[in-house]
C-alpha angles and dihedrals in degrees: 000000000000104000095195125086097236102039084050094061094033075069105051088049098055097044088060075054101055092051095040082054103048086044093058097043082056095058092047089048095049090050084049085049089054100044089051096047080053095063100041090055092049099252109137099163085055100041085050095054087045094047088058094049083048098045088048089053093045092052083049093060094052089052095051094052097249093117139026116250097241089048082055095057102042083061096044077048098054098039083049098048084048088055091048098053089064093071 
């Protein structure tokens, strides 16, 4: 345990981080999830509407500083090429 001031609340910040961030990968992972479920049941117009909702989160956590922006376009790539692959 830290022993200095600074260092003791640096501590506690990053660890509120650490939570806001995993929450929200989860909520990225999860639209991923959906999209995914779509394709694989055939359901392109829906797989379509959740990609959006997914691309949109993803572009968020770039923002926000969670991901790196080239991790965020390998994964809009791969949920467009699996939409693509529905035509």
């Amino acid at each position: 345990m830290a022993n200095i001031k600074s260092q003791i609340k640096r501590i506690g910040t990053s660890e509120k981080a650490r939570v806001r961030n995993a929450s929200f990968k989860s909520q990225v992972r999860t639209a991923m999830k959906k999209v995914r479920l779509a394709v694989d049941e055939g359901r392109k117009e829906d797989a379509i509407a959740l990609n959006k909702v997914a691309a949109s989160l993803i572009d968020k956590s770039v923002v926000k500083g969670i991901q790196h922006t080239k991790t965020a376009a390998r994964q809009k790539r791969e949920l467009a090429l699996l939409i693509n692959s529905l035509a």
